[in-house]
C-alpha positions as semicolon CSV with decimal commas, in nm:
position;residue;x (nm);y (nm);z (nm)
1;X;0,000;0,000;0,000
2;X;0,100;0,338;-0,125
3;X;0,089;0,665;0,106
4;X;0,177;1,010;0,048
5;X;0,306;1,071;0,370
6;X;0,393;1,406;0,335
7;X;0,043;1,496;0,181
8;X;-0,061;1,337;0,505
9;X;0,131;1,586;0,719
10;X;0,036;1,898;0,509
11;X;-0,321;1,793;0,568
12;X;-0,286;1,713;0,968
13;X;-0,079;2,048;0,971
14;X;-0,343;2,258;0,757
15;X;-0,618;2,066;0,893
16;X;-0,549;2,155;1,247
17;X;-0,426;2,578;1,148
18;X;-0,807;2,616;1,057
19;X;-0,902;2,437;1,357
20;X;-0,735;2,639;1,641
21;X;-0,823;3,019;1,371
22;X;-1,194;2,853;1,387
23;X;-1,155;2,819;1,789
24;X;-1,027;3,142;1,812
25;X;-1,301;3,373;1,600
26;X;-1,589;3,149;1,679
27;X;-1,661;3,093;2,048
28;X;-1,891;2,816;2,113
29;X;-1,981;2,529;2,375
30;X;-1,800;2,298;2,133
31;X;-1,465;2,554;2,158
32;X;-1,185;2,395;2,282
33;X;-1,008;2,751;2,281
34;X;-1,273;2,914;2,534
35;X;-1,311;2,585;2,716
36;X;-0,974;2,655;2,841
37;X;-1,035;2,999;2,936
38;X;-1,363;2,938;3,106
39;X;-1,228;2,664;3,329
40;X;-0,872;2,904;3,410
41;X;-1,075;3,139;3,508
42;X;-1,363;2,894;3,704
43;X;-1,035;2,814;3,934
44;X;-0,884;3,135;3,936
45;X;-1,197;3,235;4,145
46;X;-1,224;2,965;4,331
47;X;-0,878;3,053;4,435
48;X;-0,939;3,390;4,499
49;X;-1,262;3,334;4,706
50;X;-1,168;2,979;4,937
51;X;-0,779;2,952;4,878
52;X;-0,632;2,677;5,106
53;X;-0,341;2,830;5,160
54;X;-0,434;3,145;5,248
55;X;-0,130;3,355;5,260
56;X;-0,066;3,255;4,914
57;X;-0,104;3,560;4,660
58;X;-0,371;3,621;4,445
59;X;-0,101;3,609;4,161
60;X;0,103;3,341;4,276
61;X;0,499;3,354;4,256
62;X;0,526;3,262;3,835
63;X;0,165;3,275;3,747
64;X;0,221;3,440;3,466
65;X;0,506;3,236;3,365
66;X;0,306;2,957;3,373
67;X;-0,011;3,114;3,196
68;X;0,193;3,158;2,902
69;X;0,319;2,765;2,933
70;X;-0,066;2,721;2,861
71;X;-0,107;2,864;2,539
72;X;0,254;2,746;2,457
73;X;0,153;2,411;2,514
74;X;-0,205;2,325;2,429
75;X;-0,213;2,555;2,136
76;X;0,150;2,676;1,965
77;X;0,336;2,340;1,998
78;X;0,080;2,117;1,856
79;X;0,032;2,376;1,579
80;X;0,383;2,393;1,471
81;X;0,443;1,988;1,475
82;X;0,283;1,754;1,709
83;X;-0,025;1,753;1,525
84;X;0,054;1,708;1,197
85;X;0,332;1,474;1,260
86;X;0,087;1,249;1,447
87;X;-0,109;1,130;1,204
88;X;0,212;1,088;0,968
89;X;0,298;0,803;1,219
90;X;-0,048;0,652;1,287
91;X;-0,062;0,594;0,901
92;X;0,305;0,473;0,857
93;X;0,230;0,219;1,183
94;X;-0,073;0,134;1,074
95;X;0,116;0,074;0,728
96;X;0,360;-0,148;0,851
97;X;0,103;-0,389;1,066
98;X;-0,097;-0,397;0,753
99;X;0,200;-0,492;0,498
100;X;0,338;-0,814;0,767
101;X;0,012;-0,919;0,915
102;X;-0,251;-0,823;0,671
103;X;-0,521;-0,690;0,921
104;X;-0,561;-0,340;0,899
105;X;-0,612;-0,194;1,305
106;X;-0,779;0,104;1,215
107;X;-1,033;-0,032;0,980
108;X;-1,117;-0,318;1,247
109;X;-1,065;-0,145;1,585
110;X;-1,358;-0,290;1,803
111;X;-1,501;0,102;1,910
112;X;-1,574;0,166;1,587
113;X;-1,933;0,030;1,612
114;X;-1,955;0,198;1,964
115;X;-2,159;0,476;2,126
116;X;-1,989;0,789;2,152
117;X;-2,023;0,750;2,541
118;X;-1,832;0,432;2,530
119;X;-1,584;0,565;2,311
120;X;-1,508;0,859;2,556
121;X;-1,482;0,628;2,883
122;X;-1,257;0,376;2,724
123;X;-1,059;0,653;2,512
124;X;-1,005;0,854;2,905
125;X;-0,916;0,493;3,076
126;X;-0,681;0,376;2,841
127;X;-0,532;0,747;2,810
128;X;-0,470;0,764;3,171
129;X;-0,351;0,477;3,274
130;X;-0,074;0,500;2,961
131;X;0,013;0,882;3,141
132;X;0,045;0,691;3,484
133;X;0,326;0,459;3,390
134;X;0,439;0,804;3,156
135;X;0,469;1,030;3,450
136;X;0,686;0,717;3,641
137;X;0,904;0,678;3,357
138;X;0,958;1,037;3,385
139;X;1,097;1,071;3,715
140;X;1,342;0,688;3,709
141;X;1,513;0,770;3,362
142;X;1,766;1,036;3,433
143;X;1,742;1,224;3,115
144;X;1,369;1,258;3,120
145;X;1,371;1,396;3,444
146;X;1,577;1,674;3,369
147;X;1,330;1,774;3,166
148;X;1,025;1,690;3,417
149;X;1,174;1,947;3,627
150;X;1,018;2,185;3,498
151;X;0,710;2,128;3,577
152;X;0,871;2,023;3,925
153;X;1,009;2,422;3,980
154;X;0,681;2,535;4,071
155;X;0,757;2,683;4,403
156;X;0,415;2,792;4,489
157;X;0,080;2,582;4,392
158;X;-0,167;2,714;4,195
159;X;-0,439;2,603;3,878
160;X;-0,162;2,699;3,635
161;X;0,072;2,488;3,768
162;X;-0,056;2,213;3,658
163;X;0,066;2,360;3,239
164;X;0,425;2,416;3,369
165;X;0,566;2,179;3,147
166;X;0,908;2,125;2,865
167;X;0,731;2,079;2,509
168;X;0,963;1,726;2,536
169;X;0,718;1,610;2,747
170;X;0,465;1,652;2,515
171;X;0,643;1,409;2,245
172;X;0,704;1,155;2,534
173;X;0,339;1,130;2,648
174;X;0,175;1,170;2,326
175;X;0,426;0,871;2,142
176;X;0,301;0,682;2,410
177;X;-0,045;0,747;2,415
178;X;-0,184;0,881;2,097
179;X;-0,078;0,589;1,849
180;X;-0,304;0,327;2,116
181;X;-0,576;0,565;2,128
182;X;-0,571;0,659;1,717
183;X;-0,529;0,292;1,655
184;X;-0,879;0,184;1,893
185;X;-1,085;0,491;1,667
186;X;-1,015;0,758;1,885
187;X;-1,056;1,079;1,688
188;X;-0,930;1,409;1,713
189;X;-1,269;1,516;1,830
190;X;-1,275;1,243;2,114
191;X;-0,925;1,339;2,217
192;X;-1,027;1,700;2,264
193;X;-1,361;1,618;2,455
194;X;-1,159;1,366;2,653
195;X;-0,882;1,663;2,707
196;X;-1,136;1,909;2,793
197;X;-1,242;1,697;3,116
198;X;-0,891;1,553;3,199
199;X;-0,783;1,974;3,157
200;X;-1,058;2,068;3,415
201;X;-0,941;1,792;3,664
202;X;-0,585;1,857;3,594
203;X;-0,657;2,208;3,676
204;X;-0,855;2,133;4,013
205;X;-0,579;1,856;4,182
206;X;-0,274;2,191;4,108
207;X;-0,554;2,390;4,234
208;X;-0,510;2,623;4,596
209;X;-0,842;2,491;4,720
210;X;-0,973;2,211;4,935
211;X;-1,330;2,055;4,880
212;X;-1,514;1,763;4,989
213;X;-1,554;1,497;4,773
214;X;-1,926;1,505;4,786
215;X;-1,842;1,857;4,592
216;X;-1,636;1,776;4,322
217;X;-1,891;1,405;4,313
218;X;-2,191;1,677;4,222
219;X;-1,970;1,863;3,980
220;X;-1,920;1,527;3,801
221;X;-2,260;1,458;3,797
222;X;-2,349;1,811;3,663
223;X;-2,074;1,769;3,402
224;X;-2,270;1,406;3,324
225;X;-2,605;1,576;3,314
226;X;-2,544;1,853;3,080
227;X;-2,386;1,624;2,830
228;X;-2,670;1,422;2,847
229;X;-2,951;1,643;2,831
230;X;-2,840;1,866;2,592
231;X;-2,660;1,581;2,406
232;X;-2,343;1,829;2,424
233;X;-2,136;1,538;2,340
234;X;-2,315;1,306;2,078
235;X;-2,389;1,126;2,373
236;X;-2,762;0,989;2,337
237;X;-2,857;0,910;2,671
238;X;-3,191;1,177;2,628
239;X;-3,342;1,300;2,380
240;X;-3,167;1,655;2,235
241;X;-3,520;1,772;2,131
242;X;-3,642;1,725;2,509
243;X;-3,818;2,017;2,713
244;X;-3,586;2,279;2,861
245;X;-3,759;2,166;3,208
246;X;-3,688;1,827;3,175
247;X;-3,345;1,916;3,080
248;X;-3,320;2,084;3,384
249;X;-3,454;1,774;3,600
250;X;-3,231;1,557;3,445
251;X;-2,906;1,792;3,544
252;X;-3,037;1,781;3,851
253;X;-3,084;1,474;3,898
254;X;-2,794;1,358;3,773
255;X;-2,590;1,618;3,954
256;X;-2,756;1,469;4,294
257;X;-2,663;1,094;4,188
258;X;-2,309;1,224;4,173
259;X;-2,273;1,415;4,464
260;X;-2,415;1,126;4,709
261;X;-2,358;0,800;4,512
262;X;-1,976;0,952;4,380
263;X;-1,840;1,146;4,668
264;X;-1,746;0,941;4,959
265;X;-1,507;0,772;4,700
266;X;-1,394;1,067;4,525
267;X;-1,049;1,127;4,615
268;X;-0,953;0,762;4,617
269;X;-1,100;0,762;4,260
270;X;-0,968;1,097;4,098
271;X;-0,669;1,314;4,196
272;X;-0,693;1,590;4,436
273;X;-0,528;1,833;4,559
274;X;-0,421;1,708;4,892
275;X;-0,318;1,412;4,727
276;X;-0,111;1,549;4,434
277;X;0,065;1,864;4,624
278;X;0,260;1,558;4,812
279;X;0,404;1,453;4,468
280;X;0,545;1,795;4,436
281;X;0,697;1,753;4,781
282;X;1,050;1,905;4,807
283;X;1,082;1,590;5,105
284;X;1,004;1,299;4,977
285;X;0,877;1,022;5,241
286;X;1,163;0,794;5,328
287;X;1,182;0,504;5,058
288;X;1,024;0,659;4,780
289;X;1,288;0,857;4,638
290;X;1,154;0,831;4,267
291;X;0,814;1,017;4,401
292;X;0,485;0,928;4,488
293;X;0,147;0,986;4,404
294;X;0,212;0,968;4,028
295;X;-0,170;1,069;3,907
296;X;-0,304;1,238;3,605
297;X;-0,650;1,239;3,657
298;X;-0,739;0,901;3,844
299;X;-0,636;0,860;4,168
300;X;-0,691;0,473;4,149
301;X;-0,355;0,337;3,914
302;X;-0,164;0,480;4,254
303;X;-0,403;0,271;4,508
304;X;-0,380;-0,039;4,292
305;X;0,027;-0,012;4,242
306;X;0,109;0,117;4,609
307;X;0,211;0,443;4,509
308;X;-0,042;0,643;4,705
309;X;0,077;0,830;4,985
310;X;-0,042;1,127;5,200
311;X;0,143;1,165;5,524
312;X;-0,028;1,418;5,660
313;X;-0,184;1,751;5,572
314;X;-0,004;1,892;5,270
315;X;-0,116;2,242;5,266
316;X;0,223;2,392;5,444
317;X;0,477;2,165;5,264
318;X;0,786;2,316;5,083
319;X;0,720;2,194;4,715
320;X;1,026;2,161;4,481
321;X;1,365;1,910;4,419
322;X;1,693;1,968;4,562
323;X;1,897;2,217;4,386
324;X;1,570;2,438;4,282
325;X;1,745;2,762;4,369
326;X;1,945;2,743;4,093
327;X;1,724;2,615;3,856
328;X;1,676;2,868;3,583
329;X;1,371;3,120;3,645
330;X;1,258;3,237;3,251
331;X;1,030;3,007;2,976
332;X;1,366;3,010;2,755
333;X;1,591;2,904;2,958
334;X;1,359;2,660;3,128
335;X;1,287;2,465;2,773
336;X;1,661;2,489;2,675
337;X;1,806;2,320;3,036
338;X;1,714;1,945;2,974
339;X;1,926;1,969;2,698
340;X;2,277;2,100;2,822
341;X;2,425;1,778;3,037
342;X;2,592;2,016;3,286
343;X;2,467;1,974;3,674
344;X;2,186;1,743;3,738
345;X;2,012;1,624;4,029
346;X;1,852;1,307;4,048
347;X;1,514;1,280;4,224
């Protein structure tokens, strides 16, 4: 079989320019672009109004350093290659399996006959628990780490923390996880609604707040409901044609079901913040000197593989790595240090 793979990576590259200009002059529920914004600023606020820390400045040490790691990472770096060169290498895999074996994984992937509400649930499980074992390789291999620490020289905690991150990072997780996804049917719409919820939570366990879980249950359930009822997602649990008062029931409802069947397991389920502030601990607890807590958005991959630990309360802790003093303090210098192999210091 014959491909044009460099006709494949104008089209990924152009196809994905018109995207983020469309997200950009055309605000909508289905935006990606003001998605981001709206949940930045939903934590912001809660920040502002109930901080846990509450000593902690309204504009934290860096926030604005790390605001512009947001747009630098979810929007500029995938324009410029990881887009585009993604779906040169889901082809060329794709390709090769088809040329030794003869069975062709994207025609027969067993989601594509699935509801869209399937699709999302196994596309976020299978997504995660590739960025758990990610996020460990990170912090054993010595060379990846120096780039990790990055993300690791947040001093202070805040929302925006959680898009401190090298653009190497980015290649590392998304080699890793994209080609399984892409290969199951996984779109580039599905990754973005499945990004959209794993960027609220990411944003929540970085946040400076504390909540109960019967909270953050109800906001799942809300999440659940408005998808359904207003079939936000493709996802045809009601009717999109229903009554805006049943539409409202349902939310409810649904938001309810969350808060009481959802939120006494909560934070052994998803990540929180008094769970994931201990993997930015400066102090590591003794024998885990490779981290804990390891998280993206589920909780549970930690619980099952004995990585999740919370001594005590977090709130006070000094976050960081020995040797952050001298780590470098600008975005340029930051994304150029994993790559000089002068002074490192292993986790």
């Amino acid at each position: 079989m014959n491909t044009d793979y460099w006709d494949v990576f104008q089209k990924g590259y152009q196809g994905y320019a018109r995207y983020l200009w469309h997200e950009i002059t055309h605000p909508g529920w289905h935006n990606y672009f003001y998605w981001l914004l709206i949940v930045s600023a939903f934590f912001l606020l809660l920040e502002w109004v109930a901080p846990w820390r509450k000593e902690q400045a309204r504009f934290r040490k860096d926030f604005w350093l790390d605001f512009f790691y947001m747009f630098f990472n979810f929007f500029l770096f995938s324009l410029i290659i990881y887009n585009a060169a993604s779906d040169v290498v889901v082809n060329f895999i794709n390709n090769i399996i088809l040329t030794i074996t003869g069975f062709d994984l994207q025609a027969s992937n067993p989601l594509k006959a699935a509801p869209m509400w399937a699709i999302l649930l196994i596309g976020f499980l299978v997504r995660d628990f590739i960025q758990w074992w990610t996020h460990r390789l990170l912090h054993r291999v010595d060379f990846l780490w120096q780039f990790h620490k990055v993300h690791h020289s947040v001093e202070q905690m805040g929302f925006a923390a959680h898009l401190r991150y090298h653009w190497m990072e980015t290649i590392v997780y998304r080699t890793l996880e994209y080609l399984p996804l892409a290969l199951l049917g996984i779109g580039l719409y599905d990754f973005f609604v499945i990004h959209i919820f794993t960027l609220a939570i990411g944003h929540y366990n970085h946040s400076n707040i504390t909540v109960s879980g019967y909270i953050t249950g109800g906001v799942i359930g809300l999440l659940i409901g408005i998808a359904a009822a207003t079939n936000g997602f493709d996802i045809h649990m009601l009717s999109p044609n229903m009554e805006v008062g049943s539409q409202f029931s349902a939310v409810v409802a649904s938001t309810l079901s969350g808060a009481f069947l959802l939120g006494p397991l909560m934070k052994r389920i998803f990540n929180s913040p008094e769970m994931h502030i201990w993997h930015h601990a400066k102090d590591l607890p003794e024998g885990h000197p490779h981290g804990i807590n390891f998280g993206i958005s589920l909780a549970i991959w930690d619980y099952l593989f004995g990585t999740a630990i919370i001594p005590k309360s977090g709130r006070d802790i000094t976050l960081g790595f020995d040797g952050i003093e001298s780590f470098p303090k600008t975005f340029l210098q930051q994304i150029a240090y994993g790559f000089s192999f002068g002074k490192k210091n292993k986790l």
